[in-house]
C-alpha positions as CSV (number, residue, x, y, z in Angstrom):
1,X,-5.0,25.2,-10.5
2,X,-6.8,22.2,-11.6
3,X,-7.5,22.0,-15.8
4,X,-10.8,23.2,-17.2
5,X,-11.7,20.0,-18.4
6,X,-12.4,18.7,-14.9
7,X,-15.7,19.1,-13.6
8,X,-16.6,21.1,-10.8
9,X,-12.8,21.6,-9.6
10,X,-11.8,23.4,-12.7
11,X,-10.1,26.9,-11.6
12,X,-9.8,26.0,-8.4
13,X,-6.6,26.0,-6.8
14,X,-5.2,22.4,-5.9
15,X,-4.9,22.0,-1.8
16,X,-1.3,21.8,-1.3
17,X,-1.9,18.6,0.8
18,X,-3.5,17.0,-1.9
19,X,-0.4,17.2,-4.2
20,X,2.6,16.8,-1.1
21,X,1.0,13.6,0.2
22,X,1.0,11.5,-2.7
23,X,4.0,12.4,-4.1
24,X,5.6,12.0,-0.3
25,X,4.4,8.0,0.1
26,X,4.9,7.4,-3.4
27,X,8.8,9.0,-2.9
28,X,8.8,6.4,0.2
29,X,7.4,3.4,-2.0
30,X,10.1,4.1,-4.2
31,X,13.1,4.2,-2.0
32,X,12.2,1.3,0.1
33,X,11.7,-1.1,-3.0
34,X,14.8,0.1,-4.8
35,X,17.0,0.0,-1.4
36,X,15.6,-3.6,-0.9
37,X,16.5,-4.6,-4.4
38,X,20.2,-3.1,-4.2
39,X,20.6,-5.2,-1.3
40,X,19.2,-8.6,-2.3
41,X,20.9,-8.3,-5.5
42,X,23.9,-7.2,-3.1
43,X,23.3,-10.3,-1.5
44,X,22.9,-12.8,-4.0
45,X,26.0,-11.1,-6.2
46,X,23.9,-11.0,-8.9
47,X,22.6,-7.5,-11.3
48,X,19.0,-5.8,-10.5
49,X,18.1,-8.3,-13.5
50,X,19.2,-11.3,-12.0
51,X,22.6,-11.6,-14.2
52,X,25.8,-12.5,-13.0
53,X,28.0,-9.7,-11.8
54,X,30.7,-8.7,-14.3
55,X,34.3,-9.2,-13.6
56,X,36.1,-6.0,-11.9
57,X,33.0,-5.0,-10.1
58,X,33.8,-3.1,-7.1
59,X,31.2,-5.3,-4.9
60,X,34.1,-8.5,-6.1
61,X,36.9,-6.7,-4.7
62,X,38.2,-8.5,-1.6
């Protein structure tokens, strides 16, 4: 149910659509950017913040 303090909705019930959506592309966003960013940083054999790996990480094991 939406809060009081919104006009005109408040007491209503929220449209199950209008809460699955969002929350469904923003899930998508999500996973795409942090797959991509696993893999460049994969890539480039570097940390998600750009640092060098440290020594004995799995991705160095030949």
């Amino acid at each position: 149910m939406f809060p009081r303090w919104i006009p005109f909705l408040r007491g209503r019930r929220v449209p199950t659509k209008a809460a699955v959506v969002p929350a469904a592309i923003g899930a998508t966003i999500l996973t795409l950017v942090f797959t991509l960013l696993f893999l460049v940083s994969e890539i480039r054999g570097t940390t998600i913040q750009g640092d060098d790996l440290p020594p004995g990480s799995p991705t160095l094991a030949t």
